[in-house]
C-alpha positions as CSV (number, residue, x, y, z in Angstrom):
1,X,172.3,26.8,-47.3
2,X,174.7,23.5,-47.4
3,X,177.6,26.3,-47.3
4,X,176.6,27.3,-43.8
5,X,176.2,24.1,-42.6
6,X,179.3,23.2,-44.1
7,X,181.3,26.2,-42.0
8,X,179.0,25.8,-39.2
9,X,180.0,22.1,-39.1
10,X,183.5,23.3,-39.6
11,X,183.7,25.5,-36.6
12,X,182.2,22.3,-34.5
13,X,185.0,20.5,-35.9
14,X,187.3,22.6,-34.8
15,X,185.9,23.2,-31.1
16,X,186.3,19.4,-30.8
17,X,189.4,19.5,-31.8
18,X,190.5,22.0,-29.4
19,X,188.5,19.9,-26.5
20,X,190.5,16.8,-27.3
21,X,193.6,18.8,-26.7
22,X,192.8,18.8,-23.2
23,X,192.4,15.1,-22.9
24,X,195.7,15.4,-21.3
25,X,195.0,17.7,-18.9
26,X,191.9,16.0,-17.4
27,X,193.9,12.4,-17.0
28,X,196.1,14.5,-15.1
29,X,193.1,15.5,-13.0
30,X,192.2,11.9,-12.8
31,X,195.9,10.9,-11.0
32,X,195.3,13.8,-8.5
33,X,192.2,13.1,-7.6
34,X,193.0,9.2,-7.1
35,X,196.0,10.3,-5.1
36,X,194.3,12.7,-2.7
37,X,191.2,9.8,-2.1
38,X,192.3,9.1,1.2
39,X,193.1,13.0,2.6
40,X,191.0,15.2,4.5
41,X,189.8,16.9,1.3
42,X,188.6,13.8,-0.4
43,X,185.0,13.8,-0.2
44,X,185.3,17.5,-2.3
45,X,188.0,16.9,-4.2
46,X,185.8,14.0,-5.6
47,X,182.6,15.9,-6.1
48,X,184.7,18.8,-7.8
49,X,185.9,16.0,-10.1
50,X,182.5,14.5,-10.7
51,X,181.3,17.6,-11.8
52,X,184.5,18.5,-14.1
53,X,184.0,15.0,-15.6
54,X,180.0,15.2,-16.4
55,X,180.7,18.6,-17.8
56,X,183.5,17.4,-20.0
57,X,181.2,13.8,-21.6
58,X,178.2,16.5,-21.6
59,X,180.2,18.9,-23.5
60,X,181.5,16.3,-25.4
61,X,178.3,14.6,-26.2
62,X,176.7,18.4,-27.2
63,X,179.4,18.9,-29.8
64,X,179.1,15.1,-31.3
65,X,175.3,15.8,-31.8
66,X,175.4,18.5,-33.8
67,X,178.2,17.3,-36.1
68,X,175.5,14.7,-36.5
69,X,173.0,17.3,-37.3
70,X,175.1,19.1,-39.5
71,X,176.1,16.2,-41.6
72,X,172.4,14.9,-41.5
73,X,171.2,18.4,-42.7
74,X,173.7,19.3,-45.5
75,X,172.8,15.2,-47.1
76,X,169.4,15.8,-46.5
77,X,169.9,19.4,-48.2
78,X,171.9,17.9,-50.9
79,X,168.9,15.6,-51.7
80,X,166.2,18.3,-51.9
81,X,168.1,20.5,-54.3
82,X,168.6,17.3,-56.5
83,X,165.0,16.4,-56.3
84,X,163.5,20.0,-56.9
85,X,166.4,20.4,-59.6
86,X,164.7,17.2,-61.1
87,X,161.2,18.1,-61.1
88,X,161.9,21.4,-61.9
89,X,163.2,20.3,-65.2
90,X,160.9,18.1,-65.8
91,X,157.9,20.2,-65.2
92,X,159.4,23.0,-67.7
93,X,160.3,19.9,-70.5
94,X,156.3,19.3,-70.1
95,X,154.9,22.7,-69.8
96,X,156.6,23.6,-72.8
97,X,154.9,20.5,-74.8
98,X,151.2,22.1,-73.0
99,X,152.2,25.2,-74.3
100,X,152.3,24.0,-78.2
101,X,149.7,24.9,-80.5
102,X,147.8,21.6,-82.0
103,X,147.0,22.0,-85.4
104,X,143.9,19.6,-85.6
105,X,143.5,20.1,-89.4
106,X,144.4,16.1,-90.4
107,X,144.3,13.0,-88.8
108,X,148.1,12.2,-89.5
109,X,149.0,15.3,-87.8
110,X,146.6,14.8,-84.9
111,X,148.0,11.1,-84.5
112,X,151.3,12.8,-84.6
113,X,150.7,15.0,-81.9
114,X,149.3,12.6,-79.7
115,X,152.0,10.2,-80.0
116,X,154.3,13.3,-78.5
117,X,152.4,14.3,-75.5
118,X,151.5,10.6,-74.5
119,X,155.2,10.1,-74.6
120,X,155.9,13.3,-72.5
121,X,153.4,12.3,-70.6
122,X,154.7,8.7,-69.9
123,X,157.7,10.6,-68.9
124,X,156.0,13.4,-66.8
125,X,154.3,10.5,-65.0
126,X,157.9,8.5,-64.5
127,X,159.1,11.2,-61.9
128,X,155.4,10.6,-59.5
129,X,157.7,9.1,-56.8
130,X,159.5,12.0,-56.6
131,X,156.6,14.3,-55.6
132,X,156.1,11.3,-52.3
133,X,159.6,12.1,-51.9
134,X,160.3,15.8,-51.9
135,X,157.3,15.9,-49.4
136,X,159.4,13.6,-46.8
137,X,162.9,14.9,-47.5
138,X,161.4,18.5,-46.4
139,X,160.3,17.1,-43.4
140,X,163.1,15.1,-42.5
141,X,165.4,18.3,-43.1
142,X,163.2,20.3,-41.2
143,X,163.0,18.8,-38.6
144,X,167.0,18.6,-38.6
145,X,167.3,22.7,-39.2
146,X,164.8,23.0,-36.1
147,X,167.3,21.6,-33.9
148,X,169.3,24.5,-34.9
149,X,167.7,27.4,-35.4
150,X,163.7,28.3,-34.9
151,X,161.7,29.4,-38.1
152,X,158.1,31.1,-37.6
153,X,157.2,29.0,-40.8
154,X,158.9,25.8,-42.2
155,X,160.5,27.0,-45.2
156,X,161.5,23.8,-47.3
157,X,158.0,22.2,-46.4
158,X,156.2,25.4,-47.5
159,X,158.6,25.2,-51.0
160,X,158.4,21.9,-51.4
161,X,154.1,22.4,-50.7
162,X,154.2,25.0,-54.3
163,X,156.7,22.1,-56.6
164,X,153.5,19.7,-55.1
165,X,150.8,21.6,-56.2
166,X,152.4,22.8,-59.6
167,X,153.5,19.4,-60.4
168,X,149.5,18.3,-60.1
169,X,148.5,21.3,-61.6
170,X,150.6,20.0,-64.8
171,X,149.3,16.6,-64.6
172,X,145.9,18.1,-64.6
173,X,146.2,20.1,-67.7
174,X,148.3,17.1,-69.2
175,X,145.3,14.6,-68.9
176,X,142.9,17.5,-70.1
177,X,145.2,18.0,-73.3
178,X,145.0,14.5,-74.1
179,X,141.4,13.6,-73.3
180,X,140.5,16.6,-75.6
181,X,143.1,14.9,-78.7
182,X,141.3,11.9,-78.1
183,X,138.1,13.6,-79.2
184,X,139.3,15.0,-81.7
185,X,140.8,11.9,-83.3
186,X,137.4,10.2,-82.3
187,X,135.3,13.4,-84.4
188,X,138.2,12.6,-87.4
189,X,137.3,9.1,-87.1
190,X,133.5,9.5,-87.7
191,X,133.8,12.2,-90.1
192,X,136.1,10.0,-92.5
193,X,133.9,7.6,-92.1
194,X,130.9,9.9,-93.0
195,X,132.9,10.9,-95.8
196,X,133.3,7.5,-97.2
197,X,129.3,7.1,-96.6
198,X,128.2,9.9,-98.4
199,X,130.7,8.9,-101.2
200,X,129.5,5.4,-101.4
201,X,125.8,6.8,-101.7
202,X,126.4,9.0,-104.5
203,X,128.3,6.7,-106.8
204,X,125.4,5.2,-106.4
205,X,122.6,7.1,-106.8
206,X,124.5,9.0,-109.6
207,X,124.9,5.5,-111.4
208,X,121.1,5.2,-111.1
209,X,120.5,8.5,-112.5
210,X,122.8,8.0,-115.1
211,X,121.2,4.8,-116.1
212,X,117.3,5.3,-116.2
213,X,115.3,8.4,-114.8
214,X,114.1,8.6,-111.3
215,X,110.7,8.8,-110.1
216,X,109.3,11.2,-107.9
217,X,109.6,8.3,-105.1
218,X,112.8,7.7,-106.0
219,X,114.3,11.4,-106.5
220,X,112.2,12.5,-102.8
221,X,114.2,9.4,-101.1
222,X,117.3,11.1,-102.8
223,X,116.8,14.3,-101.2
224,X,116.0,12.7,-98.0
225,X,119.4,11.4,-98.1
226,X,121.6,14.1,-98.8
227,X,119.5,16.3,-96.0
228,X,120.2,13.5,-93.2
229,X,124.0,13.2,-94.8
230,X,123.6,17.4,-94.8
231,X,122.7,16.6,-91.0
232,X,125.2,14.5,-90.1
233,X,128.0,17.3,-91.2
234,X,126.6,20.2,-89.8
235,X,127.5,18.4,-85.7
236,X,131.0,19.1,-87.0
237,X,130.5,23.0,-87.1
């Protein structure tokens, strides 16, 4: 959690701190050593110091790194948590327009509906960079957290693996939703357009009928009609 990498970057701070504060003491060590170069105990007093000064830029060194780590892991931390918050939300903003029921009785309302999900859609489709990116910020902070600590299974990779897999699930359903509005707009289409057909037809034929009578020609190619109109609206059932 970015509050215990904040104390454990806190308690590096402080060890630091409490090296520098001896800064003093190993110039000191530096004089004495230059002044006893040219006694007997030179050669040791020299290794003794070589070895007090590798351990001190080691130490040193050690403690720098993992402020580094630290401070790479809690901004690496502080961008998953926005990312996840992110898709999160917007995953929920477009489950909840999945989760609507679509009235298809009219065309206006159909149109209407569509115009709503292909706009949550547009914005469901806006965040795509941020799947790419939650993927390689889980990685990068990772591999950070491994430099600290061993895990038997990388956590945020694994976490950020399920926000992956929901977020195509979504998209999956979302293109499935729409594809199906599509047909249904496309079935309104033709059966308006039936509708206006069968219309045409018979203010026409009842014209004829009104003006002269019908022969048995006639009156069969009537009936052939409405059964092939009769047809037509039964593929809407």
């Amino acid at each position: 959690t970015i509050p215990a990498l904040q104390q454990r970057l806190k308690s590096l701070n402080e060890l630091k701190q409490k090296l520098n504060r001896h800064a003093v003491e190993m110039k000191s060590l530096k004089e004495v050593t230059d002044q006893l170069s040219k006694s007997a105990e030179a050669d040791e007093v020299t290794w003794r110091w070589g070895v007090m000064e590798a351990l001190w830029k080691e130490t040193k060194l050690s403690i720098t790194e993992r402020q580094e780590q630290c401070t790479q892991a809690i901004e690496l931390l502080k961008q998953y948590h926005n990312c996840k918050n992110g898709l999160a939300s917007i995953t929920q903003k477009q489950e909840r327009v999945l989760s609507q029921q679509a009235s298809y009785m009219g065309k206006e309302n159909l149109q209407r509906i569509m115009a709503q999900v292909e706009e949550a859609k547009k914005e469901f489709n806006s965040h795509s960079e941020d799947i790419d990116r939650i993927n390689q910020i889980s990685k990068n902070l990772q591999f950070q957290l491994n430099k600290m600590k061993s895990f038997e299974e990388p956590p945020f990779e694994n976490e950020a693996n399920v926000i992956v897999d929901r977020w195509l699930d979504i998209n999956e359903r979302t293109e499935n939703y729409c594809d199906n509005l599509g047909r249904a707009l496309a079935l309104w289409d033709k059966l308006l357009n039936l509708s206006s057909s069968i219309d045409l037809q018979a203010s026409s034929e009842l014209k004829n009928v009104e003006d002269r009578h019908l022969t048995e020609e006639e009156l069969a190619e009537l009936e052939a009609g409405l059964q092939y109109h009769e047809k037509n609206l039964e593929e809407f059932d």
